[in-house]
PASEBA-1860 file (N, C-alpha, C; in nm, 3 decimals):
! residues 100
1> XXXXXXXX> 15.311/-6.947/-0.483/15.203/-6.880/-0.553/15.168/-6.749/-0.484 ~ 15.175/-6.738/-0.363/15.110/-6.619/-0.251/15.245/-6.505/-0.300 ~ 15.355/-6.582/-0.295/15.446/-6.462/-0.299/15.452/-6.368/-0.439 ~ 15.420/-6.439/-0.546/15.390/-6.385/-0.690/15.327/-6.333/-0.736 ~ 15.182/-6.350/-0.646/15.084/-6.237/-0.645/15.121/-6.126/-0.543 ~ 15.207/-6.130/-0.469/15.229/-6.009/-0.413/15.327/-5.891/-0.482 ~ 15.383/-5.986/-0.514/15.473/-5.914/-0.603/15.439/-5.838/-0.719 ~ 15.364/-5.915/-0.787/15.346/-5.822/-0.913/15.169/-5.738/-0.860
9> XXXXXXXX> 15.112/-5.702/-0.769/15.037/-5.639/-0.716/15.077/-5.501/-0.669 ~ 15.220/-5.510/-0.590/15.317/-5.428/-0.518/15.414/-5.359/-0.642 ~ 15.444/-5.424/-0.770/15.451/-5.306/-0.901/15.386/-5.230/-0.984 ~ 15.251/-5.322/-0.988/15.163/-5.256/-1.056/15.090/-5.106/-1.013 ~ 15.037/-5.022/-1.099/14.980/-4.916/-1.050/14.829/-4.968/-0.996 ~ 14.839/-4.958/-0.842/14.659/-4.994/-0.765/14.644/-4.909/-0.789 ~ 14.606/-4.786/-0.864/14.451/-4.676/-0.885/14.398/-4.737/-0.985 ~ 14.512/-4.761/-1.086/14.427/-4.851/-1.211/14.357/-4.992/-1.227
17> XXXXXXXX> 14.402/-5.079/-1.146/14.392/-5.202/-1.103/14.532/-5.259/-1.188 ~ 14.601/-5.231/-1.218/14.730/-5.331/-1.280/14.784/-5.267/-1.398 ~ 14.641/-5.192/-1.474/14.628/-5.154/-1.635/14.695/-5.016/-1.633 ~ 14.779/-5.007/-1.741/14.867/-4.840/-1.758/14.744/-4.784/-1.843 ~ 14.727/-4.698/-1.802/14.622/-4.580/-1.868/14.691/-4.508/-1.988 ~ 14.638/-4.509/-2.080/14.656/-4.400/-2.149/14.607/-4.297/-2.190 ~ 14.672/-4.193/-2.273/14.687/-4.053/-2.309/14.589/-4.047/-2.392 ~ 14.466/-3.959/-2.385/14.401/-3.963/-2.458/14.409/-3.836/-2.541
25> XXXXXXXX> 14.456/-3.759/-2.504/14.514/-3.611/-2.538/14.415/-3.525/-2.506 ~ 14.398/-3.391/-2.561/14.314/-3.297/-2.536/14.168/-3.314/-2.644 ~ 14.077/-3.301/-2.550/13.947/-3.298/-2.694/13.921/-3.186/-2.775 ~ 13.876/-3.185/-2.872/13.902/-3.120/-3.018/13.768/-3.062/-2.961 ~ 13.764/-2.917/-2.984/13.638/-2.865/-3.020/13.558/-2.860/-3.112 ~ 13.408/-2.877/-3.102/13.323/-2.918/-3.199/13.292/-2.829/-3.298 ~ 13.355/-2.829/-3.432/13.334/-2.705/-3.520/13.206/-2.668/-3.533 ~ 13.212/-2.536/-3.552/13.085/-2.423/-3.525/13.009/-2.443/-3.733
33> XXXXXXXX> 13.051/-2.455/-3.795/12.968/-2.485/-3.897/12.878/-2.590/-3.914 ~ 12.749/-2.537/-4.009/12.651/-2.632/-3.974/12.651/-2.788/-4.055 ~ 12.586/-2.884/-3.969/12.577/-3.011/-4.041/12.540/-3.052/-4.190 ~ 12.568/-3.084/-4.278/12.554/-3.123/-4.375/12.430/-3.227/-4.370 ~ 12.396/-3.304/-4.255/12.312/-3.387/-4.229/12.192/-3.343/-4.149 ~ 12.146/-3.204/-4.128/12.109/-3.143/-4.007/11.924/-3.180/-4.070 ~ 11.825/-3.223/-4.004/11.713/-3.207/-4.026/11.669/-3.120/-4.003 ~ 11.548/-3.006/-4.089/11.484/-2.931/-4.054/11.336/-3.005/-3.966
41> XXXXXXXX> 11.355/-2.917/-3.856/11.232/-2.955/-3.752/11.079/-2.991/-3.817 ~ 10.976/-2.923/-3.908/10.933/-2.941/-4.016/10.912/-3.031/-4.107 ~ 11.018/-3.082/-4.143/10.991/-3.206/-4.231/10.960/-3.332/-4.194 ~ 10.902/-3.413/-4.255/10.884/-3.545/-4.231/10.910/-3.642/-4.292 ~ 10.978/-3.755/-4.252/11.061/-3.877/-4.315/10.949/-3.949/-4.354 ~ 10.948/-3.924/-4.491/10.888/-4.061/-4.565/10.984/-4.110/-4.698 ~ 10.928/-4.234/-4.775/10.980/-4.228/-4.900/10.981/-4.201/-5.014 ~ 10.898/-4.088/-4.980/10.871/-4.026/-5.079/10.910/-3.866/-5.138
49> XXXXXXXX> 11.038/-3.832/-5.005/11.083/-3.751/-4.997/11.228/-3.724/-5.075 ~ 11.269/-3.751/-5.212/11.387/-3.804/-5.236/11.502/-3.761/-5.231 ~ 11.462/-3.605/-5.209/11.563/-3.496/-5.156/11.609/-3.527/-5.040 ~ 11.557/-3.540/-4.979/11.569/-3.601/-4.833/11.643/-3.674/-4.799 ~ 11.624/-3.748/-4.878/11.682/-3.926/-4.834/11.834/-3.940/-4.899 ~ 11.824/-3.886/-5.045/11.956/-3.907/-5.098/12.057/-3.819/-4.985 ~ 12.062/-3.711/-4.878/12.093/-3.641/-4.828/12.170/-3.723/-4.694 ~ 12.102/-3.820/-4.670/12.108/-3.960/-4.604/12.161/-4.059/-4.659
57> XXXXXXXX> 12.205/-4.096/-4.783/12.322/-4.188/-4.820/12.428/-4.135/-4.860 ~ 12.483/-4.238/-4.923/12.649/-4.178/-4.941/12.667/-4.197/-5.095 ~ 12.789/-4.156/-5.154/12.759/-4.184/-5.299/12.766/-4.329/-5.365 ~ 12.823/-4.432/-5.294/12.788/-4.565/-5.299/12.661/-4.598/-5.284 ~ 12.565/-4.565/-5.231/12.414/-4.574/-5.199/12.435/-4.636/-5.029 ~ 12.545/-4.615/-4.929/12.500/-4.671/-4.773/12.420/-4.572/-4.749 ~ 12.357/-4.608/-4.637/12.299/-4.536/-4.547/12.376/-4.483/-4.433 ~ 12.421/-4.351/-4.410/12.474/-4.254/-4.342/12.470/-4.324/-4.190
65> XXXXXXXX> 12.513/-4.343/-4.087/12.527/-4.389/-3.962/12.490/-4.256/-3.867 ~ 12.467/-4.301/-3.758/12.376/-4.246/-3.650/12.458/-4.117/-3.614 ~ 12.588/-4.217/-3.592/12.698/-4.100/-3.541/12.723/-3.967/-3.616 ~ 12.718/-4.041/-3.788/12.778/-3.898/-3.837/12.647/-3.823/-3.918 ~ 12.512/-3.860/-3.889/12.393/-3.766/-3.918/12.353/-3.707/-3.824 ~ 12.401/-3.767/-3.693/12.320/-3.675/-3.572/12.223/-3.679/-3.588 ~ 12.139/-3.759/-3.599/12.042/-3.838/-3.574/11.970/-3.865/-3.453 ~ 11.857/-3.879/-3.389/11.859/-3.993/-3.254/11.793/-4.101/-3.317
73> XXXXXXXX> 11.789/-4.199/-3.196/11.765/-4.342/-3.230/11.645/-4.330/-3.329 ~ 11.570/-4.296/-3.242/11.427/-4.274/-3.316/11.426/-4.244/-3.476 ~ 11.435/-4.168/-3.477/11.453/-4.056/-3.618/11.551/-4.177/-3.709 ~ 11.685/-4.199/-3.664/11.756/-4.271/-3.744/11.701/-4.380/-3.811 ~ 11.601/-4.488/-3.714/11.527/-4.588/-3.766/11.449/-4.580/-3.872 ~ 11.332/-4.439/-3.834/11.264/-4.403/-3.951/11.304/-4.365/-4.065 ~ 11.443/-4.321/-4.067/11.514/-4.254/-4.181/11.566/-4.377/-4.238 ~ 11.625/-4.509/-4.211/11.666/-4.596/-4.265/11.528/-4.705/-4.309
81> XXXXXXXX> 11.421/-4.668/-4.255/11.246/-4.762/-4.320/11.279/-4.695/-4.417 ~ 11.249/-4.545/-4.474/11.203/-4.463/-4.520/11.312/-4.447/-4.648 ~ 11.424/-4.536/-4.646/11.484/-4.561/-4.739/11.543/-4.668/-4.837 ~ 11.465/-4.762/-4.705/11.484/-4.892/-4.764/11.334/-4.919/-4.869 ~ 11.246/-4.870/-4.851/11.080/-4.855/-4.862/11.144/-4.799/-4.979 ~ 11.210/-4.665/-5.021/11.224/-4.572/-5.156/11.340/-4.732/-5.256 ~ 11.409/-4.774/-5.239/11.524/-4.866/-5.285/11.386/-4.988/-5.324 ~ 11.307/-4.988/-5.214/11.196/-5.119/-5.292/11.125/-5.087/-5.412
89> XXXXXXXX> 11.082/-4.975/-5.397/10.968/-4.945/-5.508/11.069/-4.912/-5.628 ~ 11.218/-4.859/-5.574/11.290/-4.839/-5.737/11.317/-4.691/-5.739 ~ 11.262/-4.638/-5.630/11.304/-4.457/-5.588/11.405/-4.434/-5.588 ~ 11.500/-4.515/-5.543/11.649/-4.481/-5.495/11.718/-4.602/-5.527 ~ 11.831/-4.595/-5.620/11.895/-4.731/-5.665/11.970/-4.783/-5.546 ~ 11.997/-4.906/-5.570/12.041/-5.039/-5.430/12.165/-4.957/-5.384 ~ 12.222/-4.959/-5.519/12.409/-4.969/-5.511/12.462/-4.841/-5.650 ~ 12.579/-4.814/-5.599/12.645/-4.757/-5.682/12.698/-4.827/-5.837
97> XXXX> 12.676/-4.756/-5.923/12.801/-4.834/-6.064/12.924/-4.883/-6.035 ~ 12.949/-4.984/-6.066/13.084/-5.022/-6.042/13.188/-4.948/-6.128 ~ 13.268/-4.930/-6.049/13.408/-4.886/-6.177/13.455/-4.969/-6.260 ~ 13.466/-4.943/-6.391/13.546/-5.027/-6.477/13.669/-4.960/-6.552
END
């Protein structure tokens, strides 16, 4: 047993601990045009804003994710009350038409 762990210890790469790293390539620069999702500083998330909000789903009716509204936590939460609140009262439909 002692000798088998030496062995495959003594092939493996020790900087990594055992694991081959990979290539992650070069990172993409962040295009200079503006967000499609961008909040103006000014406004305020309610549900009663419907411009707003539809701006924040998708054409299925999801709700847009953190990552790709640029969002922070904060803000994102209120923006997803503030649309689930418009979908209750009947502001904003659930779901998309289905295709037929």
């Amino acid at each position: 047993m002692e000798n088998r762990r030496n062995s495959r210890s003594s092939s493996s790469n020790s900087r990594t601990g055992g694991k081959q790293r990979r290539d992650r390539g070069s990172a993409r620069p962040r295009s200079a045009r503006p967000s499609k999702y961008t909040l103006p500083p000014d406004v305020k998330i309610e549900y009663k804003n419907l411009a707003l909000l539809q701006r924040f789903t998708t054409e299925r009716g999801k709700i847009v994710s953190r990552r790709l509204s640029g969002l922070n936590a904060h803000k994102q939460r209120e923006m997803g009350l503030a649309i689930k609140w418009a979908r209750y009262l009947g502001l904003l439909p659930v779901g998309a038409k289905r295709r037929q």
